[in-house]
N, CA, C and O atoms as a printed pandas DataFrame, in Angstrom:
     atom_number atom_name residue_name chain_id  residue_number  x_coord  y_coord  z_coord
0              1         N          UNK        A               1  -16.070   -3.525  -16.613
1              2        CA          UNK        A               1  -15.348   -4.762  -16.725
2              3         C          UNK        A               1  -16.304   -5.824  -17.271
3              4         O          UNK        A               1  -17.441   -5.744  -16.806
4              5         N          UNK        A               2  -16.130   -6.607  -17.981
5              6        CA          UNK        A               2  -16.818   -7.940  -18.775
6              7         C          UNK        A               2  -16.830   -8.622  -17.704
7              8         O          UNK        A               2  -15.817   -8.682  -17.007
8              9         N          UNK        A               3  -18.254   -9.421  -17.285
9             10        CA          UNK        A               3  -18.751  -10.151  -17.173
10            11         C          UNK        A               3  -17.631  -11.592  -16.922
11            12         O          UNK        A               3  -17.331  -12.268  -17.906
12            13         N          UNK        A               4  -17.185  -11.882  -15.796
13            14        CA          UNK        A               4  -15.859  -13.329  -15.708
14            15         C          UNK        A               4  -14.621  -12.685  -15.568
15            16         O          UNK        A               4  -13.755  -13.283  -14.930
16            17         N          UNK        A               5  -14.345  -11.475  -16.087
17            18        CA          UNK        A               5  -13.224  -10.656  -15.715
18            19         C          UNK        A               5  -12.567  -10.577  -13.982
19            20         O          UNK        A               5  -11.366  -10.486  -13.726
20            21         N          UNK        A               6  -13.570  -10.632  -13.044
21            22        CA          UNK        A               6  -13.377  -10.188  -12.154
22            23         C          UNK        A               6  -12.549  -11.040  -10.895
23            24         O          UNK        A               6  -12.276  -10.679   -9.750
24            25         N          UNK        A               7  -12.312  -12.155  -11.526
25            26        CA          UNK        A               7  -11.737  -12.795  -10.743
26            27         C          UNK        A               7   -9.988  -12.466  -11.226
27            28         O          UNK        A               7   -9.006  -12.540  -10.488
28            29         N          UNK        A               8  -10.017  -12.169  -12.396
29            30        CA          UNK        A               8   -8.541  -12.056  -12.731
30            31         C          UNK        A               8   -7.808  -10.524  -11.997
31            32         O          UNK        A               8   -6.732  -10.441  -11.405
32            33         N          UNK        A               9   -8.815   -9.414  -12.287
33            34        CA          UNK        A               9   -8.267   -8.162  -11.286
34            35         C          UNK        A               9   -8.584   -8.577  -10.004
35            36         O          UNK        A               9   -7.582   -8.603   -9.289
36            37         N          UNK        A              10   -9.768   -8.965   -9.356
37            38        CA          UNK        A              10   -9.559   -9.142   -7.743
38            39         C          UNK        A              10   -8.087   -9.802   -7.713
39            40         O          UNK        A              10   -7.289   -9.229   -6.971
40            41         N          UNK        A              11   -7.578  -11.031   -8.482
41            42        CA          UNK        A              11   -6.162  -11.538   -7.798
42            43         C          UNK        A              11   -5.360  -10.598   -7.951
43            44         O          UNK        A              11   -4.771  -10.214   -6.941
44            45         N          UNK        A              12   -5.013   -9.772   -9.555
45            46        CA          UNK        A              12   -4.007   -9.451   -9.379
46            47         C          UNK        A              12   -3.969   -7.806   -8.254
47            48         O          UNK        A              12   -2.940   -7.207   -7.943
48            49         N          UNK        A              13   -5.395   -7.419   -7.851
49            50        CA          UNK        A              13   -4.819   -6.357   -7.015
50            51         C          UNK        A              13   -4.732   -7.167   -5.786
51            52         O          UNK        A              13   -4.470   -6.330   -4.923
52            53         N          UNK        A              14   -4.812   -8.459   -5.151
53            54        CA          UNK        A              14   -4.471   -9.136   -4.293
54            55         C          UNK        A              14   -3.023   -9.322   -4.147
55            56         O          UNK        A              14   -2.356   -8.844   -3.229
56            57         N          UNK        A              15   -2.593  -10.023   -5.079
57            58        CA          UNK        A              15   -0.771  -10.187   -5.325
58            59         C          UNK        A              15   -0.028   -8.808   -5.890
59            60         O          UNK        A              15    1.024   -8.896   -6.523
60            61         N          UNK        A              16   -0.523   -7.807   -5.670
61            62        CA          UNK        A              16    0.249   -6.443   -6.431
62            63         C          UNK        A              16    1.067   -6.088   -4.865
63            64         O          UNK        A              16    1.960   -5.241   -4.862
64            65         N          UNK        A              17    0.783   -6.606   -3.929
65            66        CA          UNK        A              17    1.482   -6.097   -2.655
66            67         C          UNK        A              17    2.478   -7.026   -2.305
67            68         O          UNK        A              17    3.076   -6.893   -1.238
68            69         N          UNK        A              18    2.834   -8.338   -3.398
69            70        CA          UNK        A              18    3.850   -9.270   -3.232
70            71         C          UNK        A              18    5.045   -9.006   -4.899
71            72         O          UNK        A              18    5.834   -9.609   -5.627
72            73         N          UNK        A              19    4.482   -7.862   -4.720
73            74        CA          UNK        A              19    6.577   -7.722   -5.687
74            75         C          UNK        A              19    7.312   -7.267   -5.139
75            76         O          UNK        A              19    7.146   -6.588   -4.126
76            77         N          UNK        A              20    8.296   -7.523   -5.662
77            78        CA          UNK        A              20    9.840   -6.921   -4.849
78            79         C          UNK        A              20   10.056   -5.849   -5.231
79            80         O          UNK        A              20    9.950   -5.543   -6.419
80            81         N          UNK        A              21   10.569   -4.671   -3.886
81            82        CA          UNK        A              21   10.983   -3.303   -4.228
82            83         C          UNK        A              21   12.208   -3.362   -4.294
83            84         O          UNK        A              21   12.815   -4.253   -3.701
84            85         N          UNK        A              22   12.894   -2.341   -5.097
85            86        CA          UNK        A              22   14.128   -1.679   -4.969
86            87         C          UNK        A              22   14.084   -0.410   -5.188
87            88         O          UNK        A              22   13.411    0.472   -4.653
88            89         N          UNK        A              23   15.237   -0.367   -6.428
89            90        CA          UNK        A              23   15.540    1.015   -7.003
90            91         C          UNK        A              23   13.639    1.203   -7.989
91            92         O          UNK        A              23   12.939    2.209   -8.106
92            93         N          UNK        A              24   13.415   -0.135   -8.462
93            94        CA          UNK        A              24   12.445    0.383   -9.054
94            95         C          UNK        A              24   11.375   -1.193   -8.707
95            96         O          UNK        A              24   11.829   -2.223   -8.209
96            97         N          UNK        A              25   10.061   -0.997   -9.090
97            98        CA          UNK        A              25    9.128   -1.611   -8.935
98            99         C          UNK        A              25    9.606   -3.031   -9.619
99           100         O          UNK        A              25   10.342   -2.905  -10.598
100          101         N          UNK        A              26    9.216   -4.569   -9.149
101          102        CA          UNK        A              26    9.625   -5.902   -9.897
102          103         C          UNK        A              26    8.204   -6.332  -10.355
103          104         O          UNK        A              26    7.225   -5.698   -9.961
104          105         N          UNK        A              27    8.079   -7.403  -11.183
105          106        CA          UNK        A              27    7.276   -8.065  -10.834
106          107         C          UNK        A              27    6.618   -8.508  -10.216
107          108         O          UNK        A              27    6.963   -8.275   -9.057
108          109         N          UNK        A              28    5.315   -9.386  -10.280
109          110        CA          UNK        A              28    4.949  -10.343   -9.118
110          111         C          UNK        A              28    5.289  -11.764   -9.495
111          112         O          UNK        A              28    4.912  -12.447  -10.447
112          113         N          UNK        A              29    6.217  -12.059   -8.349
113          114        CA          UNK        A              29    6.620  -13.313   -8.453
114          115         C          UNK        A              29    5.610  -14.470   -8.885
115          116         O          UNK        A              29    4.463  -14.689   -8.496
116          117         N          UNK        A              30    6.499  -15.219   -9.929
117          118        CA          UNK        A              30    5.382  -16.408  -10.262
118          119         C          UNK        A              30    5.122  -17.508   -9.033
119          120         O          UNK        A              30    4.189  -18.311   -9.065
120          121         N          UNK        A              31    5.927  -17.435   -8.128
121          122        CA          UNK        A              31    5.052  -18.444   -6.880
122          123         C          UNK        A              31    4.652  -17.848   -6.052
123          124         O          UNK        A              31    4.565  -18.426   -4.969
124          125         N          UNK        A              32    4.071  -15.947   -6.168
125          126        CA          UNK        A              32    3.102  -15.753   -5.526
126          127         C          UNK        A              32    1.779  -16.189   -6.071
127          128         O          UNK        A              32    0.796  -16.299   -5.337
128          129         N          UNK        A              33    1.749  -16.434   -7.333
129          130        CA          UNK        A              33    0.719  -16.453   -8.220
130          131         C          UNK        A              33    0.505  -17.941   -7.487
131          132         O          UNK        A              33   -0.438  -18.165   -6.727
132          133         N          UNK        A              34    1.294  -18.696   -7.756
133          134        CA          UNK        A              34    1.142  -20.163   -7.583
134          135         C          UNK        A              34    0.227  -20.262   -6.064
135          136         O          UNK        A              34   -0.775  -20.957   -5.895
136          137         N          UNK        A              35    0.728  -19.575   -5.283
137          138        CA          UNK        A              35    0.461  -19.759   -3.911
138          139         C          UNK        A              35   -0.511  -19.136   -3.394
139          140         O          UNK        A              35   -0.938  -19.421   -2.275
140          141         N          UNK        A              36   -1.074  -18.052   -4.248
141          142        CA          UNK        A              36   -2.425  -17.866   -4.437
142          143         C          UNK        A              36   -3.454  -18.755   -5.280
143          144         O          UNK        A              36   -4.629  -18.696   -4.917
144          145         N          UNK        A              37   -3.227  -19.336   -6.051
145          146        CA          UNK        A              37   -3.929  -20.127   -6.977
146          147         C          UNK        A              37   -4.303  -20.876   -5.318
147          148         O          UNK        A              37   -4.960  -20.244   -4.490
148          149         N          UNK        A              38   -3.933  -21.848   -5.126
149          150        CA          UNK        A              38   -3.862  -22.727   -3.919
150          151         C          UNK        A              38   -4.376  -22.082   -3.088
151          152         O          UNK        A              38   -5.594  -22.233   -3.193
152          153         N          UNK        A              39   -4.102  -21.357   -2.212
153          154        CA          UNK        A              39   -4.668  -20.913   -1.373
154          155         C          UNK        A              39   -6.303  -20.601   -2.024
155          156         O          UNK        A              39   -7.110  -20.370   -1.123
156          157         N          UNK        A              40   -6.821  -20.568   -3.272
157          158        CA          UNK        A              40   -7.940  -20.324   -3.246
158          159         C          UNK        A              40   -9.305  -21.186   -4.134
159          160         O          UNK        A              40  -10.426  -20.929   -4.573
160          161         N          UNK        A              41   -8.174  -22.549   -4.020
161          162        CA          UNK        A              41   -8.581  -23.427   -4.205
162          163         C          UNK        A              41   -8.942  -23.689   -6.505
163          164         O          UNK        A              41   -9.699  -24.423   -7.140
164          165         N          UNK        A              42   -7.928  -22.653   -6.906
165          166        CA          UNK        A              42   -8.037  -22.199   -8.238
166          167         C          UNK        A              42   -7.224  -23.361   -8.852
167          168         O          UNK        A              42   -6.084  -23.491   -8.408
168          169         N          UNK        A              43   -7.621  -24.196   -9.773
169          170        CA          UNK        A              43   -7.389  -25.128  -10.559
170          171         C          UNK        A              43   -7.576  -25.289  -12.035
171          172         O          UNK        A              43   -8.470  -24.686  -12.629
172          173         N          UNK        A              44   -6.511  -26.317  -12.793
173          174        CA          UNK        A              44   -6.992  -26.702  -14.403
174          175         C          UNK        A              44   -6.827  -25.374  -15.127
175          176         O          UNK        A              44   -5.970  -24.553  -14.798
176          177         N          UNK        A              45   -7.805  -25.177  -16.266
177          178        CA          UNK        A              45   -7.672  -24.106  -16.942
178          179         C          UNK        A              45   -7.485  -22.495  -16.166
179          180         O          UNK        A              45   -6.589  -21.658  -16.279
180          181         N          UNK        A              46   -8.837  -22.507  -15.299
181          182        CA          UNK        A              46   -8.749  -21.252  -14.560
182          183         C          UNK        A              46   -7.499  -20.831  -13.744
183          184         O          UNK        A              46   -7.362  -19.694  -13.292
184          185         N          UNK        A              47   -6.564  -21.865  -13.582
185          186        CA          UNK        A              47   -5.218  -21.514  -12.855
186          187         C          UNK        A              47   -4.620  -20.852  -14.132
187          188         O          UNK        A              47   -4.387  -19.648  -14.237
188          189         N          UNK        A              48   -4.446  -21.604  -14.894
189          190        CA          UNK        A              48   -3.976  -20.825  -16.410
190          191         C          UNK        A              48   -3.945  -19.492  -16.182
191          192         O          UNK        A              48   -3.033  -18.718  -15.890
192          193         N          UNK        A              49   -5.407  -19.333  -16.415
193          194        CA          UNK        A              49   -5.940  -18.423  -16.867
194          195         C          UNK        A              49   -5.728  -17.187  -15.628
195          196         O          UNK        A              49   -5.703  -16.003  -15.963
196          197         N          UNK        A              50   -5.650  -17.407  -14.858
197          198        CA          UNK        A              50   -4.950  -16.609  -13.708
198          199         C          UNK        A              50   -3.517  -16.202  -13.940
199          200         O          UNK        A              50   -3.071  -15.069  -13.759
200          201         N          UNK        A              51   -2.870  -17.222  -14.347
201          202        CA          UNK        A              51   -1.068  -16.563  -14.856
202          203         C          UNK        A              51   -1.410  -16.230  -15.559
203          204         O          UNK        A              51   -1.585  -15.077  -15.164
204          205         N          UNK        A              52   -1.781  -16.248  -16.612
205          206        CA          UNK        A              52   -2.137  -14.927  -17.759
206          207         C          UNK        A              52   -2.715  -14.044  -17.688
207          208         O          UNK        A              52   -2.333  -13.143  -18.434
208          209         N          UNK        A              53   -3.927  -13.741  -16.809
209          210        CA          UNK        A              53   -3.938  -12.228  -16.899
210          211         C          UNK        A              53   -3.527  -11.925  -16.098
211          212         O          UNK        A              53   -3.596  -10.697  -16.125
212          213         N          UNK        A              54   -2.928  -12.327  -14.999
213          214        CA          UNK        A              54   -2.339  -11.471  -14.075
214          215         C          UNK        A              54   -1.095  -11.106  -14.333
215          216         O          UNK        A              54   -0.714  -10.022  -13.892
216          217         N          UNK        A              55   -0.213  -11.925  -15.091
217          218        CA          UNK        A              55    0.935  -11.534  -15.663
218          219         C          UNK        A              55    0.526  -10.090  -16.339
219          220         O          UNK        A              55    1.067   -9.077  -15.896
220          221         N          UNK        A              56   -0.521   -9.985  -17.518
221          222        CA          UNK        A              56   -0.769   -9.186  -18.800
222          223         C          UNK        A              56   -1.211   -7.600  -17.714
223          224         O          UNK        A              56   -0.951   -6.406  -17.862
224          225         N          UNK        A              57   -1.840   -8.246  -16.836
225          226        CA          UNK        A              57   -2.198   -6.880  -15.899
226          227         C          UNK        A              57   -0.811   -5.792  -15.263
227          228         O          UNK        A              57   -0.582   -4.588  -15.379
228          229         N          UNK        A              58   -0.210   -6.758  -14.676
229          230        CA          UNK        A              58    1.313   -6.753  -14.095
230          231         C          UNK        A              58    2.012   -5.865  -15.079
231          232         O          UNK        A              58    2.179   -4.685  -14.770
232          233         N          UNK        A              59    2.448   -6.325  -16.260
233          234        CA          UNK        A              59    3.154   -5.958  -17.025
234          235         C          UNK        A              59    2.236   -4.295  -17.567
235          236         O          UNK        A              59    2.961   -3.320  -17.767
236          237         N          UNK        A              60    0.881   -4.154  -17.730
237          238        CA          UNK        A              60    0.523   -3.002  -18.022
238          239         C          UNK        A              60    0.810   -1.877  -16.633
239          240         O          UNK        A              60    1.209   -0.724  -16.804
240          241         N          UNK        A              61    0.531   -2.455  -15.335
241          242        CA          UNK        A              61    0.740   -1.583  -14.897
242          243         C          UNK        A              61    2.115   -1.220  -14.562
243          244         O          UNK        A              61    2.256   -0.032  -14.274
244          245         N          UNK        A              62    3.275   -2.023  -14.524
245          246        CA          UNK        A              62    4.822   -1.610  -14.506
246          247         C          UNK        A              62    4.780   -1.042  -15.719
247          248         O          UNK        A              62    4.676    0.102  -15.275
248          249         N          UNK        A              63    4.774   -0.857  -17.080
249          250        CA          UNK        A              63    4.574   -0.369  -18.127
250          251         C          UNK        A              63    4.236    1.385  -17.488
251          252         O          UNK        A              63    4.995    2.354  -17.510
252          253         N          UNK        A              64    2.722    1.271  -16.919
253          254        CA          UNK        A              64    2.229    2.738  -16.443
254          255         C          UNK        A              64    3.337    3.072  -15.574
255          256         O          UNK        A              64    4.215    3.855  -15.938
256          257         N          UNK        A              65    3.334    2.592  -14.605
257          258        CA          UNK        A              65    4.229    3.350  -13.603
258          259         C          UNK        A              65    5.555    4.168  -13.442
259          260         O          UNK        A              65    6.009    5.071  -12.738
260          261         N          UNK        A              66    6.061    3.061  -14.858
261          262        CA          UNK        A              66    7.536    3.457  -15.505
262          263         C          UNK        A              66    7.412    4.679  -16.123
263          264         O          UNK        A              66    8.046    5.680  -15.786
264          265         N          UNK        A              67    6.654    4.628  -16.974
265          266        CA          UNK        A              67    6.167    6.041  -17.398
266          267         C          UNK        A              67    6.025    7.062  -16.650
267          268         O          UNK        A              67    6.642    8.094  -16.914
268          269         N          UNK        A              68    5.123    6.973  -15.490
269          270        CA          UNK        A              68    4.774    7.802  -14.683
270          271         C          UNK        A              68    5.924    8.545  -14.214
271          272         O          UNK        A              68    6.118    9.734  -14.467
272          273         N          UNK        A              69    6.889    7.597  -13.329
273          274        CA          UNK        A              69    7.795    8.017  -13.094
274          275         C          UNK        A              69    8.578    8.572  -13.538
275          276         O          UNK        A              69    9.091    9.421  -12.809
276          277         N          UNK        A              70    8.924    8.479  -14.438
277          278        CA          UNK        A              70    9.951    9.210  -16.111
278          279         C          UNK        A              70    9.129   10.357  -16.727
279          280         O          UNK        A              70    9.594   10.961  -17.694
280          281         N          UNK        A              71    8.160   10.622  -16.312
281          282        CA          UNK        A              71    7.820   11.978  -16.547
282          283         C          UNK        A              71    7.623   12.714  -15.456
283          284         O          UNK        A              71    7.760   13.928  -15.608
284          285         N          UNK        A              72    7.264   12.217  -14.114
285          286        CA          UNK        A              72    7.457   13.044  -12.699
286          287         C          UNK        A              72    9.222   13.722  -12.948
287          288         O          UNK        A              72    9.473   14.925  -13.020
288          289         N          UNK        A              73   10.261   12.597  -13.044
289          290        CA          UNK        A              73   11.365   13.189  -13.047
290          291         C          UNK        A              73   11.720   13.918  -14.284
291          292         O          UNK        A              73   12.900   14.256  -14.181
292          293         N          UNK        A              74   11.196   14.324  -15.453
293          294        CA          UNK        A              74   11.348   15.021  -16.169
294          295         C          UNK        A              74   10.904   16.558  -15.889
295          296         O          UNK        A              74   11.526   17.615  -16.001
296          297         N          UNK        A              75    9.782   16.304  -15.543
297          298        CA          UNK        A              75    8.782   17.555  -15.169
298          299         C          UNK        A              75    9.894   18.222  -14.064
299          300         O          UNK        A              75   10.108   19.428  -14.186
300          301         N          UNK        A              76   10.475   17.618  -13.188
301          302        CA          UNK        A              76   11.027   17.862  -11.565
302          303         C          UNK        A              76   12.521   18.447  -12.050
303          304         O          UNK        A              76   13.257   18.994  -11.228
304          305         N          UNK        A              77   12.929   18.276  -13.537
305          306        CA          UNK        A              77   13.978   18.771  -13.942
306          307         C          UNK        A              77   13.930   20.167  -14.946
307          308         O          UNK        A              77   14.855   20.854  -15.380
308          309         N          UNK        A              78   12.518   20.276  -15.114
309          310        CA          UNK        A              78   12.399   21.759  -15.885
310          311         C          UNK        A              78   11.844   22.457  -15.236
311          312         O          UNK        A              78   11.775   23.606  -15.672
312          313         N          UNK        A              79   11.170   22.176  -13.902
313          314        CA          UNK        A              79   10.697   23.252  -12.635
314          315         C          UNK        A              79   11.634   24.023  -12.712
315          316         O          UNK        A              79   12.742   23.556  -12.973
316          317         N          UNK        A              80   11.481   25.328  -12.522
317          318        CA          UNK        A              80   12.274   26.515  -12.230
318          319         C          UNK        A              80   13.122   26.312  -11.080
319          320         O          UNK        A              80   12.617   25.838  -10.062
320          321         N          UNK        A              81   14.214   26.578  -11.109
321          322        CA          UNK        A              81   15.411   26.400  -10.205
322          323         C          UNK        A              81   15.844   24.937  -10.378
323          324         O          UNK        A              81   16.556   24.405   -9.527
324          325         N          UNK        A              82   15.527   24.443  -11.199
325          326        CA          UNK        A              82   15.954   22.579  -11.000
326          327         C          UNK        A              82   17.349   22.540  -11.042
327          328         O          UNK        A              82   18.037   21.697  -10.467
328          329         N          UNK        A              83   17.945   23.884  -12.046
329          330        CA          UNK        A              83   19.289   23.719  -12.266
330          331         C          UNK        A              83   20.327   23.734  -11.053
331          332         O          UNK        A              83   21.212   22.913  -10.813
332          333         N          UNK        A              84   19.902   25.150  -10.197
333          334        CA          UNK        A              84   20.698   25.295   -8.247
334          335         C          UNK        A              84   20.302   24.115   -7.806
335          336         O          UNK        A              84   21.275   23.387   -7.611
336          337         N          UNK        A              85   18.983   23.460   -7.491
337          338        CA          UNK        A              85   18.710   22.162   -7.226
338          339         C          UNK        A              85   19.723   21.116   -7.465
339          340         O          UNK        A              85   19.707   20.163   -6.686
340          341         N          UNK        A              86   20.670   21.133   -8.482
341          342        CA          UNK        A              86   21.596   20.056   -8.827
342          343         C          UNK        A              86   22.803   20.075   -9.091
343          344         O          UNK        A              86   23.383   19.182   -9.708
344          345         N          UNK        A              87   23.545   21.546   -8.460
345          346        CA          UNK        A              87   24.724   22.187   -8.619
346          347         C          UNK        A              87   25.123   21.320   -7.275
347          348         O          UNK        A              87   26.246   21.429   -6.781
């Protein structure tokens, strides 16, 4: 990781345990972001700069996960027997 990077992944694996679940993984809410900024006394540009990469992080890893998932259930449909599995 570069050198100043590290404050942007420490938050966002901080706020990765404040999205909403459902059927599938959400975002992280933008006033968790907010309410972490604050809580850590993060201001001016560097608040910025906190919604942006934590957004850009966010979005890569829902990006991965979606994937992930869409090929677990692909794979889970050409396993042998998947077909009795779904009769």
């Amino acid at each position: 990781m570069e050198l100043g990077l590290n404050l942007f992944y420490t938050s966002f694996l901080d706020l990765t345990s404040c999205r909403t679940l459902g059927y599938a993984q959400g975002p992280i809410p933008w006033l968790a972001i907010h309410h972490y900024c604050e809580a850590h006394g993060i201001v001016g540009e560097q608040r910025e700069d906190v919604f942006f990469h934590v957004a850009r992080l966010d979005k890569a890893y829902l990006d991965w996960s979606a994937k992930k998932t869409s090929e677990t259930l692909s794979n889970a449909n050409k396993s042998p027997g998947a077909k009795k599995r779904n009769r």
